[in-house]
ChimeraX commands (.cxc) that place a marker at each C-alpha (Angstrom):
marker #1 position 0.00,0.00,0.00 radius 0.5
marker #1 position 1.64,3.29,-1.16 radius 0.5
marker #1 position -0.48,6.23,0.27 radius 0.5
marker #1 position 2.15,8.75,0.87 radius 0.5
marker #1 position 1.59,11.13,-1.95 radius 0.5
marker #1 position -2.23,10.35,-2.01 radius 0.5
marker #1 position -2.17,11.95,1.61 radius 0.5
marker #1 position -3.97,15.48,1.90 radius 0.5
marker #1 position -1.44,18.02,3.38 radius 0.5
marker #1 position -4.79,20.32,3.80 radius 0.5
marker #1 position -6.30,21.39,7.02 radius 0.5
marker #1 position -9.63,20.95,7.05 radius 0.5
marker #1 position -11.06,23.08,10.38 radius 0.5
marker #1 position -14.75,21.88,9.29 radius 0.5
marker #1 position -14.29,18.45,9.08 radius 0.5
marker #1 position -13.22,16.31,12.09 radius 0.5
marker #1 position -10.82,14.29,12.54 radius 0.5
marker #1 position -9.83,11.67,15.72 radius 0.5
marker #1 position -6.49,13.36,16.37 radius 0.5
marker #1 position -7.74,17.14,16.86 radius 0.5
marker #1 position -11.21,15.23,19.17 radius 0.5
marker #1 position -8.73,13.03,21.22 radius 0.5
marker #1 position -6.41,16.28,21.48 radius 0.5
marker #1 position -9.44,18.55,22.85 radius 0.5
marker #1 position -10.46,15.47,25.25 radius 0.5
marker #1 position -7.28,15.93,26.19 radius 0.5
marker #1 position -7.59,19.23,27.30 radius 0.5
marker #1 position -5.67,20.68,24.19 radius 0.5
marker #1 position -5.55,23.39,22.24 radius 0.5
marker #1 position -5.10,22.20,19.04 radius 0.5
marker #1 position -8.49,21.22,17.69 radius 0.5
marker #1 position -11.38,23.74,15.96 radius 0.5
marker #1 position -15.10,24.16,16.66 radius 0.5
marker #1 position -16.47,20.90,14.60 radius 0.5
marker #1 position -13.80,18.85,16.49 radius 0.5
marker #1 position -15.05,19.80,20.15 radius 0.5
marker #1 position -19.14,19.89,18.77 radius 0.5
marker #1 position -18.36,16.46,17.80 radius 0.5
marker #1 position -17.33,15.44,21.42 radius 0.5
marker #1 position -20.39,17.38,22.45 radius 0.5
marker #1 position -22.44,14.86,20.41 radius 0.5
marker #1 position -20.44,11.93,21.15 radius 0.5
marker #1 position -20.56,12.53,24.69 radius 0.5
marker #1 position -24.47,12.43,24.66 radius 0.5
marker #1 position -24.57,8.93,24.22 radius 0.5
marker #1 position -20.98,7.72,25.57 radius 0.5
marker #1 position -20.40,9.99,28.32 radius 0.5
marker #1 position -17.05,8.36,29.43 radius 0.5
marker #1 position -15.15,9.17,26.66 radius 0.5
marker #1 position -12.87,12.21,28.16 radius 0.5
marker #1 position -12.37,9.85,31.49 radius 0.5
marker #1 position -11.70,6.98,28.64 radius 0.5
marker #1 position -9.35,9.26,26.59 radius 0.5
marker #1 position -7.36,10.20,29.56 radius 0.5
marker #1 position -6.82,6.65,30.86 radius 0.5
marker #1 position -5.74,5.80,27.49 radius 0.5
marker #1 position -3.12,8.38,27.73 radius 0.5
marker #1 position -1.53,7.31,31.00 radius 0.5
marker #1 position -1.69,4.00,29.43 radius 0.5
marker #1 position 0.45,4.73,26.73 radius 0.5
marker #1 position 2.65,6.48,29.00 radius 0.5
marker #1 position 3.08,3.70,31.48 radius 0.5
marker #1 position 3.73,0.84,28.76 radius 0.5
marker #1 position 6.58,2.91,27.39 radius 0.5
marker #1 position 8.00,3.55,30.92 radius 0.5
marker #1 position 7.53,-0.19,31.56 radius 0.5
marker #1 position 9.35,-1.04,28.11 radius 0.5
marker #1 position 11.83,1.20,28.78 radius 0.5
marker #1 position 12.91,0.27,32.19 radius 0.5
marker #1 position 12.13,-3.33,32.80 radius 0.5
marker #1 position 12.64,-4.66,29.11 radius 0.5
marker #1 position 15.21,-2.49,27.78 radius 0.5
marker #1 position 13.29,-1.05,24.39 radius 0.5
marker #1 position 15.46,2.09,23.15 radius 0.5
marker #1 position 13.45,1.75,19.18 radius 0.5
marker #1 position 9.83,2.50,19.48 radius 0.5
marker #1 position 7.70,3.36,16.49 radius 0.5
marker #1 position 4.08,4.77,17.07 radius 0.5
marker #1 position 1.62,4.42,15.02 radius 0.5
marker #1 position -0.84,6.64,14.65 radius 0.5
marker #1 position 0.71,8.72,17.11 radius 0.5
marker #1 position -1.88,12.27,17.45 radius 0.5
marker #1 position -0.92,15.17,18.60 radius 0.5
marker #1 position 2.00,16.11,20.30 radius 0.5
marker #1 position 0.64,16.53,24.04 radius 0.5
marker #1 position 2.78,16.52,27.45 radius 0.5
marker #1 position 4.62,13.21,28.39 radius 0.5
marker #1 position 5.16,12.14,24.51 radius 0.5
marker #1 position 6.74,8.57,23.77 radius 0.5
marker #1 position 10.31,10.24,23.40 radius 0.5
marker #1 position 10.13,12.18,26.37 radius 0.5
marker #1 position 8.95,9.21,28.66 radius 0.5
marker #1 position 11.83,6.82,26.64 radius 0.5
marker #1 position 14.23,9.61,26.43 radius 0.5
marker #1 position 14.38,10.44,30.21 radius 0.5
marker #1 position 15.33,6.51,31.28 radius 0.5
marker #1 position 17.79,6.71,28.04 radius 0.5
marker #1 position 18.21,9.89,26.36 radius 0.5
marker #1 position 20.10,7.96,23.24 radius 0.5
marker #1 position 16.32,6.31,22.36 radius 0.5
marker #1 position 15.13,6.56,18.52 radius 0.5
marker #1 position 11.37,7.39,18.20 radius 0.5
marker #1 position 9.58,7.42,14.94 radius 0.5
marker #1 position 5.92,9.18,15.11 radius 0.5
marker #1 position 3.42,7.96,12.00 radius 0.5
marker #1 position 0.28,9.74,11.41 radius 0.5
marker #1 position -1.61,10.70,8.84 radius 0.5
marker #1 position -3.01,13.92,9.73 radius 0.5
marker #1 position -1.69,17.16,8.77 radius 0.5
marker #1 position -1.84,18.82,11.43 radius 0.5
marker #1 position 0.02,16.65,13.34 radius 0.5
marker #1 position 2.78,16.23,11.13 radius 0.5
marker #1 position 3.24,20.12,11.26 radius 0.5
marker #1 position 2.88,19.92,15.25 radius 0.5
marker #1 position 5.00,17.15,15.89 radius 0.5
marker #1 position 8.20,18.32,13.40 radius 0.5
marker #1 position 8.14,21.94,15.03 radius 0.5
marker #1 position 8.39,20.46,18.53 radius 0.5
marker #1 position 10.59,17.53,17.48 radius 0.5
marker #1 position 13.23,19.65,14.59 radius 0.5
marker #1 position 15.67,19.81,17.71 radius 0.5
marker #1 position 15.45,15.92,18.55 radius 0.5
marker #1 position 17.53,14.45,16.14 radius 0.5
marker #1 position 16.53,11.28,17.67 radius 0.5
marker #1 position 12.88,11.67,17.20 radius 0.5
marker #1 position 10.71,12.50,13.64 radius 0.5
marker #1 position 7.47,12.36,12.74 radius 0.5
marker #1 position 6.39,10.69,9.42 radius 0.5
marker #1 position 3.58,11.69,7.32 radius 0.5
marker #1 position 1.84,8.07,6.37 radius 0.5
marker #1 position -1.19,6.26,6.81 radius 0.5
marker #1 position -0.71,3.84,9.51 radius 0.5
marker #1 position -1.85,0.50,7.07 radius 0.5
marker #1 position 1.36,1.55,4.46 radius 0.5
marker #1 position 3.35,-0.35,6.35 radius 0.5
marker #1 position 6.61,-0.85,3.27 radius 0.5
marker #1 position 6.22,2.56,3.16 radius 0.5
marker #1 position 6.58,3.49,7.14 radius 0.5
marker #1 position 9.62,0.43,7.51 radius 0.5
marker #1 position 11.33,1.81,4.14 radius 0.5
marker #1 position 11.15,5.42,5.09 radius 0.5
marker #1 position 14.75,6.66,5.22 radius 0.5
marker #1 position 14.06,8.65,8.35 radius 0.5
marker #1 position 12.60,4.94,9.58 radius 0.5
marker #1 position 15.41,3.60,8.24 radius 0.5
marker #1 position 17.97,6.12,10.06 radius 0.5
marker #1 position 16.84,6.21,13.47 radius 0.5
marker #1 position 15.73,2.40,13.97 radius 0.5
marker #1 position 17.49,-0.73,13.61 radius 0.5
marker #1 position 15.27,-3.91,12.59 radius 0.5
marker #1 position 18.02,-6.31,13.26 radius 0.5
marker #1 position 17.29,-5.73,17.45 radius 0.5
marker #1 position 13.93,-5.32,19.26 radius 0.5
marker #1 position 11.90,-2.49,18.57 radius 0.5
marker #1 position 8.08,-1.84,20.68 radius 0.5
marker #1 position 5.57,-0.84,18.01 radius 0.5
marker #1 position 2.93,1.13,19.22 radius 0.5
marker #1 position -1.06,0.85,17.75 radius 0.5
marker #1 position -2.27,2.77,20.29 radius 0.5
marker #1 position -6.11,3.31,20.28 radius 0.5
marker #1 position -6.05,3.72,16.41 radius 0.5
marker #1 position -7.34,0.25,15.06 radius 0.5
marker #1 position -11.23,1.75,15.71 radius 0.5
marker #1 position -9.91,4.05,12.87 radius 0.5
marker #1 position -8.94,1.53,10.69 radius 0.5
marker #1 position -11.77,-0.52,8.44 radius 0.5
marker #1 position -12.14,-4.51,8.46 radius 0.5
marker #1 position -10.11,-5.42,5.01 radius 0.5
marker #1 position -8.05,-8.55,3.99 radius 0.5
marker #1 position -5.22,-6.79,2.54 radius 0.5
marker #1 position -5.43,-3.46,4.91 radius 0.5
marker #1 position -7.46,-4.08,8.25 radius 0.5
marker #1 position -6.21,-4.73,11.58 radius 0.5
marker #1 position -4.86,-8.42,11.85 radius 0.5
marker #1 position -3.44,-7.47,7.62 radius 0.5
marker #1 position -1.56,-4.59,9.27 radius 0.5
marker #1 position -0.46,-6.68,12.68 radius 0.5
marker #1 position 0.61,-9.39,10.24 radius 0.5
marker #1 position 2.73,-7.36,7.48 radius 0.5
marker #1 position 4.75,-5.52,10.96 radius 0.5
marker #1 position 5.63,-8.38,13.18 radius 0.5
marker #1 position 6.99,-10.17,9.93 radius 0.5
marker #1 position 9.42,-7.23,10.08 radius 0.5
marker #1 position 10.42,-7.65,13.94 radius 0.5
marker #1 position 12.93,-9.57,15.08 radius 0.5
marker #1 position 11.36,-11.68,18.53 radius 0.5
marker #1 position 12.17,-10.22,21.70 radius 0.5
marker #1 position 10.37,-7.03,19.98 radius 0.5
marker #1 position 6.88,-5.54,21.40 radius 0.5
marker #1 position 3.62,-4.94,20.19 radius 0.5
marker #1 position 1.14,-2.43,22.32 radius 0.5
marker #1 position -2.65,-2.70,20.91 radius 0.5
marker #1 position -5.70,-1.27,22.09 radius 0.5
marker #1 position -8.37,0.00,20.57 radius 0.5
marker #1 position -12.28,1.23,21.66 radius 0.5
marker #1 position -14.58,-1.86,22.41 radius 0.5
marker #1 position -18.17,-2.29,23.34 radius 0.5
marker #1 position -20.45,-5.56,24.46 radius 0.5
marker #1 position -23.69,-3.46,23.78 radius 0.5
marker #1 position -24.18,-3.86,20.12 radius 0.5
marker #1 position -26.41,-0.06,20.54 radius 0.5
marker #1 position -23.00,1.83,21.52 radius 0.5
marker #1 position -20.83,-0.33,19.04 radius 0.5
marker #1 position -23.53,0.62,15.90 radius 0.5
marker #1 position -23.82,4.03,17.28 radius 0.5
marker #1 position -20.72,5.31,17.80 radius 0.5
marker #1 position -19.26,3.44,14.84 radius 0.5
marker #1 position -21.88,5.47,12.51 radius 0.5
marker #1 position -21.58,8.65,14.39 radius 0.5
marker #1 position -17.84,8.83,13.63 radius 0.5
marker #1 position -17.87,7.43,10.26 radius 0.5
marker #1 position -20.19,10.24,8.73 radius 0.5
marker #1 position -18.61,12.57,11.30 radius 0.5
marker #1 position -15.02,12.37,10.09 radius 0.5
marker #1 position -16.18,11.89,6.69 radius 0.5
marker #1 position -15.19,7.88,6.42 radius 0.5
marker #1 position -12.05,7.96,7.94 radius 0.5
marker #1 position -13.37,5.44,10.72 radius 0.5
marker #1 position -13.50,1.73,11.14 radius 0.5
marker #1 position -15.68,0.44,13.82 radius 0.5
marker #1 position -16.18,-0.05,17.24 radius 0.5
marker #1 position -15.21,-3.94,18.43 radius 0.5
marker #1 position -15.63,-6.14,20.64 radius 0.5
marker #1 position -13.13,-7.75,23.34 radius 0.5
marker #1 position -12.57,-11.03,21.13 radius 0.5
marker #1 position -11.58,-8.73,18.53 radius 0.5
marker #1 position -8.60,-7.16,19.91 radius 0.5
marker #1 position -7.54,-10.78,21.58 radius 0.5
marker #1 position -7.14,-11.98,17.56 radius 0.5
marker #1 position -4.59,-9.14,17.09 radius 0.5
marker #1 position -2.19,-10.81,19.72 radius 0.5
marker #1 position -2.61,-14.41,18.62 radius 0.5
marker #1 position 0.55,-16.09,18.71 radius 0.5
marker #1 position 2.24,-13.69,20.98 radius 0.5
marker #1 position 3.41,-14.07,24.39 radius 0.5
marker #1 position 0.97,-11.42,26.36 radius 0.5
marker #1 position 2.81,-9.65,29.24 radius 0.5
marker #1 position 0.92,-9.72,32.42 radius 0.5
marker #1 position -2.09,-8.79,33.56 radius 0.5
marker #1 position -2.98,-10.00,29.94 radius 0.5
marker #1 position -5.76,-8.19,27.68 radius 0.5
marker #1 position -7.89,-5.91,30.19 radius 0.5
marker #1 position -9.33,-2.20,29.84 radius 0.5
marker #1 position -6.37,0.28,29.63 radius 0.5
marker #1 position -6.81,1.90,33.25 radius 0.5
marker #1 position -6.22,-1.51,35.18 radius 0.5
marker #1 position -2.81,-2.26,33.28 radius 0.5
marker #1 position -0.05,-1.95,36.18 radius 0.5
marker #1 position -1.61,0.87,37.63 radius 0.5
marker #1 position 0.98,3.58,39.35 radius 0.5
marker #1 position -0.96,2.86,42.25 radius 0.5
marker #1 position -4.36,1.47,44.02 radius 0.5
marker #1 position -5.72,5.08,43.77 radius 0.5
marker #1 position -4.93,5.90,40.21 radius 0.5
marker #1 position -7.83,6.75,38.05 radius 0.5
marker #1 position -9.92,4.11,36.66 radius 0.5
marker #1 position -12.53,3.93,34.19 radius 0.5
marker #1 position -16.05,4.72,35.92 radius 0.5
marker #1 position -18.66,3.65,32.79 radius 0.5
marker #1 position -18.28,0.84,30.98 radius 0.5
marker #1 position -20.85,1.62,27.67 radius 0.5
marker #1 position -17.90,1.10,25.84 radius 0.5
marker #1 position -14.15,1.05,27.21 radius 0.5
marker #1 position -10.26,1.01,25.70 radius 0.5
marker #1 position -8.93,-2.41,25.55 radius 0.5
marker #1 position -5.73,-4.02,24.94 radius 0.5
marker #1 position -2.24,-4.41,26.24 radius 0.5
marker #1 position 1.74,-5.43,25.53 radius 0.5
marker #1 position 3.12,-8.36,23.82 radius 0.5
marker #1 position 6.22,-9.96,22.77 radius 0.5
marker #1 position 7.51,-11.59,19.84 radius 0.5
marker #1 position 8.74,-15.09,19.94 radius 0.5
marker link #1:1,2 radius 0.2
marker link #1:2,3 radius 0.2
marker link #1:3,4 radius 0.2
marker link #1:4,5 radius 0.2
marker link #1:5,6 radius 0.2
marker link #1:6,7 radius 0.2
marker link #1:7,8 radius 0.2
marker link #1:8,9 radius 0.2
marker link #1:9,10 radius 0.2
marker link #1:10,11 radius 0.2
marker link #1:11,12 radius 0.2
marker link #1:12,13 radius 0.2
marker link #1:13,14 radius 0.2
marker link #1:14,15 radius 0.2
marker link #1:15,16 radius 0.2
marker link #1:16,17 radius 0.2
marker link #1:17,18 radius 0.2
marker link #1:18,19 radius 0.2
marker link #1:19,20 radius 0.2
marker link #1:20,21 radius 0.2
marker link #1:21,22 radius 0.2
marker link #1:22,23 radius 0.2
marker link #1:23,24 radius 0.2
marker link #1:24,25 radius 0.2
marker link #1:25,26 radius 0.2
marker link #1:26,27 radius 0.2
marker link #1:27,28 radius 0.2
marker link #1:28,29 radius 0.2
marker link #1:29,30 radius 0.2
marker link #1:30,31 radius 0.2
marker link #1:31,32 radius 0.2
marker link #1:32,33 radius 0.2
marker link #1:33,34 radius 0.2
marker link #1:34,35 radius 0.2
marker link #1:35,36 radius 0.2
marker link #1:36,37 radius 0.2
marker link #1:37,38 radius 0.2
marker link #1:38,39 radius 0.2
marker link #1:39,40 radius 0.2
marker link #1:40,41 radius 0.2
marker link #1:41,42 radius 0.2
marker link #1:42,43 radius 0.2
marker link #1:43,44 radius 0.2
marker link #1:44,45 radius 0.2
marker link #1:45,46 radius 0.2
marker link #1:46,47 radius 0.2
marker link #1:47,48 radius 0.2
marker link #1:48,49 radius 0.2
marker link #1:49,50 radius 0.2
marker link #1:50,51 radius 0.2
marker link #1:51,52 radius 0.2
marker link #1:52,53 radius 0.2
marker link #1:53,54 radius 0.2
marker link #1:54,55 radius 0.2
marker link #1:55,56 radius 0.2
marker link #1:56,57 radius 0.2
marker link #1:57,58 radius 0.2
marker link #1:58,59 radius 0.2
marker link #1:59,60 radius 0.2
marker link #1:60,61 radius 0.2
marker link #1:61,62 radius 0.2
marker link #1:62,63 radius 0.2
marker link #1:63,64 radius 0.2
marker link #1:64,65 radius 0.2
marker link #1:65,66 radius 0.2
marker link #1:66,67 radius 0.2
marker link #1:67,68 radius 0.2
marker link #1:68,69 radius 0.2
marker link #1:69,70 radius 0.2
marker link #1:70,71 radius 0.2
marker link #1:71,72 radius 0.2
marker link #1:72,73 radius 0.2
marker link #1:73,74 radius 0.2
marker link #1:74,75 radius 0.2
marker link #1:75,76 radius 0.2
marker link #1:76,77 radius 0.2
marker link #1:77,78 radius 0.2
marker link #1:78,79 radius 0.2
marker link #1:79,80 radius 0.2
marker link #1:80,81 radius 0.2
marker link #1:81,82 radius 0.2
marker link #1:82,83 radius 0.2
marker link #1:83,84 radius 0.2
marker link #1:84,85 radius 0.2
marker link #1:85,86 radius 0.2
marker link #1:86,87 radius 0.2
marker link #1:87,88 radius 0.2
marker link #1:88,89 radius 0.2
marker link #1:89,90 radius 0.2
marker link #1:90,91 radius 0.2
marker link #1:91,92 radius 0.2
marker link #1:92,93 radius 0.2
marker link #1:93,94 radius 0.2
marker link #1:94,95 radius 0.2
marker link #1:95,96 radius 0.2
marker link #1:96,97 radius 0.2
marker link #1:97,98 radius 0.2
marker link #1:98,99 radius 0.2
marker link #1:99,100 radius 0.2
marker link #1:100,101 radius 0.2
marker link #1:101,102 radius 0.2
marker link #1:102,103 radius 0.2
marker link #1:103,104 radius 0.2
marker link #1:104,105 radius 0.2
marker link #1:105,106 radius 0.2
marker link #1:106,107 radius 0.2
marker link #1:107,108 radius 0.2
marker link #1:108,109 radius 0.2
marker link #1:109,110 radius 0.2
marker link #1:110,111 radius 0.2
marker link #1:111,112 radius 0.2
marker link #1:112,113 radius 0.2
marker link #1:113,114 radius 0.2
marker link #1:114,115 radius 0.2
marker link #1:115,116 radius 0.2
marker link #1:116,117 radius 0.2
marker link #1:117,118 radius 0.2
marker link #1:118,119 radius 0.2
marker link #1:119,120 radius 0.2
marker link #1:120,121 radius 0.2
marker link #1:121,122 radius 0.2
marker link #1:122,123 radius 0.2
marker link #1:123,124 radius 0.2
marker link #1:124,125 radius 0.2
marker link #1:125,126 radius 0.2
marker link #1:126,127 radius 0.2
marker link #1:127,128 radius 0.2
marker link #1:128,129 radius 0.2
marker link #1:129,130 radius 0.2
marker link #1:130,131 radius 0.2
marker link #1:131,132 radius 0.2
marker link #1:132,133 radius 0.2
marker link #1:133,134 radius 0.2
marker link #1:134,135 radius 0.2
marker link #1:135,136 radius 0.2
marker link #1:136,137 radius 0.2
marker link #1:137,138 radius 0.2
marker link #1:138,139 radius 0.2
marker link #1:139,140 radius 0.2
marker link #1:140,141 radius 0.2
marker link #1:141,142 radius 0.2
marker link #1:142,143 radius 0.2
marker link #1:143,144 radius 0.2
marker link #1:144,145 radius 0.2
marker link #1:145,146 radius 0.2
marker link #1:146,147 radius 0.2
marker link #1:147,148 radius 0.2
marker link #1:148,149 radius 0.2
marker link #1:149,150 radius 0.2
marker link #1:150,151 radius 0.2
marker link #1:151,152 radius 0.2
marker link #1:152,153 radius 0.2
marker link #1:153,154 radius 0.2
marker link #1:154,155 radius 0.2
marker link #1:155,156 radius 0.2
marker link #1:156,157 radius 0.2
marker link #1:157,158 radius 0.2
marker link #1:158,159 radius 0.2
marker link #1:159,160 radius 0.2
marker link #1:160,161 radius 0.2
marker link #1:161,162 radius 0.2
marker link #1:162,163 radius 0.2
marker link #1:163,164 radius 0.2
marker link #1:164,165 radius 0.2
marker link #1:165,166 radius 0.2
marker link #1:166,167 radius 0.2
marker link #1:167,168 radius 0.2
marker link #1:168,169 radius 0.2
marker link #1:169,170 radius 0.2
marker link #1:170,171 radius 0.2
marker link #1:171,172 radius 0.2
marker link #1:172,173 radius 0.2
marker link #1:173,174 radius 0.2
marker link #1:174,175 radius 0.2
marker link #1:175,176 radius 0.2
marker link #1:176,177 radius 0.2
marker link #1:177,178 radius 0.2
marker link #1:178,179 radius 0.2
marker link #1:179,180 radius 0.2
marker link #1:180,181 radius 0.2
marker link #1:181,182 radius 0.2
marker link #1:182,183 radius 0.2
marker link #1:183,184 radius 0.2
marker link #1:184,185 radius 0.2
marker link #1:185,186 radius 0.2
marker link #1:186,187 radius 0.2
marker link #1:187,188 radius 0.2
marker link #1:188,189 radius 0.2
marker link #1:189,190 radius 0.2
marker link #1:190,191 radius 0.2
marker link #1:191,192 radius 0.2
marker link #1:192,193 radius 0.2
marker link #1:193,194 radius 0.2
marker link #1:194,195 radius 0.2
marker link #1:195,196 radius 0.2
marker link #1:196,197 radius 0.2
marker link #1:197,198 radius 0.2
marker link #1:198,199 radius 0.2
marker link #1:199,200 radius 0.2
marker link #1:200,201 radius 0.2
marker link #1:201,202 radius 0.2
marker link #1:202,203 radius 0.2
marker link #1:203,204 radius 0.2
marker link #1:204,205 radius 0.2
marker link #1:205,206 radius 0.2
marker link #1:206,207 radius 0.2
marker link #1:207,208 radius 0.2
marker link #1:208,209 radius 0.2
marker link #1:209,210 radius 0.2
marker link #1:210,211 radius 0.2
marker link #1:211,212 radius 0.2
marker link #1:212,213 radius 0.2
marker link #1:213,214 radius 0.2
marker link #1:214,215 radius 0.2
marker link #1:215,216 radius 0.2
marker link #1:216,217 radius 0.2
marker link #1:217,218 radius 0.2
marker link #1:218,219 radius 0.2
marker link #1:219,220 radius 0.2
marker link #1:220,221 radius 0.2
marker link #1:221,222 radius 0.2
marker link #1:222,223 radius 0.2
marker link #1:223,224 radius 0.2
marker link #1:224,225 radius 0.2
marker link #1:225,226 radius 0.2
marker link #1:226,227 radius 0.2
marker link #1:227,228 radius 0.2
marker link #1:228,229 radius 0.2
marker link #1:229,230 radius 0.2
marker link #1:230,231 radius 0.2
marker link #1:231,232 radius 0.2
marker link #1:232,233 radius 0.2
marker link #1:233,234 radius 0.2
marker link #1:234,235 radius 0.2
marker link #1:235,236 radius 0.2
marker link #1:236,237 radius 0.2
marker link #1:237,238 radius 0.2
marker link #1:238,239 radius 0.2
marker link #1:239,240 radius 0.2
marker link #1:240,241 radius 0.2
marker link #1:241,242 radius 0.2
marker link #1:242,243 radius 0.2
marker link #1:243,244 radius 0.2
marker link #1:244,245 radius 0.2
marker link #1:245,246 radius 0.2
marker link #1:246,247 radius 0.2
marker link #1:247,248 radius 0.2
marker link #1:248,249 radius 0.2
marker link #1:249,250 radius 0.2
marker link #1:250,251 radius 0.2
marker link #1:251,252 radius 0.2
marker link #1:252,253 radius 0.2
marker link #1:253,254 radius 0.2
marker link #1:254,255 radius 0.2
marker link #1:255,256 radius 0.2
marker link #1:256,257 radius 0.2
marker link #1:257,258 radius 0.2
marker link #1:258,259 radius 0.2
marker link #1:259,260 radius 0.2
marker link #1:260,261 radius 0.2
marker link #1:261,262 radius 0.2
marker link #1:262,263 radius 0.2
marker link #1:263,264 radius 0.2
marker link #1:264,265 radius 0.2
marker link #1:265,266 radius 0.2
marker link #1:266,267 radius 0.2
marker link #1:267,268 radius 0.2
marker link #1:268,269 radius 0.2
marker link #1:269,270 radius 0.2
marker link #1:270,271 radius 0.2
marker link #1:271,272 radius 0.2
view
């Protein structure tokens, strides 16, 4: 799949996109008007999803701290990566060992001007402007091909971005999981997770909402069995698959998630 020059370099403030609505769930500044009445909608029906959005964050932050410290990854590569908000992948790698390579992948524009402003003094760290299923493209990449080294472990990162991604053969989740951890040597990571619901309501719902809301660039809303196909074949560290907010918790008081219409979940793997 070669979608790099098919890729819209236009901002489009009237559209929405994932990115700009996690960003303003977030608590950041870098979304417009139809991103945050979006969230107003969404939040009429799924009223978790800031709480949800959040705990996905710390999530993210507390797998790459865990990778880092305990499992010595220096080579991560995020998919999908967002916005550039505090506590970033390189930042959280970079403070255990400053020497770690990150490589950011995302396909929105604004993030790719976002993330090489703050990054064009990390010559460690880039951002690359791809969609997240062209995987020869994102592994070819020479900035991919500068800053990480295939022949040791690298974590890769799908972090709450398979809900964007349509069911295909050739391009859906388990395609995308497939063509990447052909590329990894074992001892490497994978980090999924991705929004889930058991009420088929929420799942049909918010799958629609988003799909004519961002204009198709949506998948859909899963369920838990989904997300456990996406690690078959893949040692899963403990506490296993589970929703984001109860994966080694910082401690017994740290925020957890309160509704469960729908909920983030996934976890860490390695590579045999």
């Amino acid at each position: 799949m070669n979608t790099e020059n098919q890729l819209s370099t236009k901002i489009d403030a009237n559209v929405p996109t994932a990115a700009r609505m996690y960003d303003h769930y977030l608590g950041g500044k870098d979304n417009y008007a139809a991103d945050r009445a979006a969230c107003e909608e969404l939040d009429k029906v799924v009223p978790s999803t800031r709480r949800l959005a959040v705990n996905n964050r710390r999530f993210l932050q507390r797998v790459v701290k865990t990778l880092a410290t305990d499992y010595g990854i220096r080579q991560f590569l995020d998919h999908g990566s967002g916005l550039p908000t505090q506590d970033n992948v390189h930042q959280v790698a970079q403070r255990i060992d400053p020497s770690t390579h990150v490589v950011y992948v995302d396909n929105d524009p604004m993030v790719l001007v976002h993330g090489r402003a703050l990054l064009e003094q990390d010559e460690r760290t880039t951002v690359i402007h791809a969609d997240m299923r062209a995987t020869e493209e994102i592994f070819s990449h020479p900035d991919t091909q500068r800053l990480i080294d295939f022949s040791q472990p690298v974590a890769v990162l799908f972090n709450s971005v398979f809900h964007c991604v349509p069911d295909s053969e050739t391009d859906g989740p388990q395609a995308v999981v497939r063509r990447v951890t052909e590329r990894l040597v074992p001892g490497s990571y994978l980090v999924m997770c991705q929004l889930v619901s058991e009420d088929a309501q929420v799942r049909e719902f918010v799958t629609d909402f988003m799909d004519k809301a961002t204009q198709g660039h949506w998948g859909r809303v899963r369920q838990e069995k989904d997300v456990a196909e996406l690690f078959e074949g893949m040692d899963i560290l403990e506490p296993g698959l589970v929703e984001v907010s109860t994966w080694r918790p910082d401690s017994e008081v740290a925020p957890r998630q309160l509704t469960q219409e729908w909920i983030e979940f996934g976890g860490v793997a390695r590579l045999r």
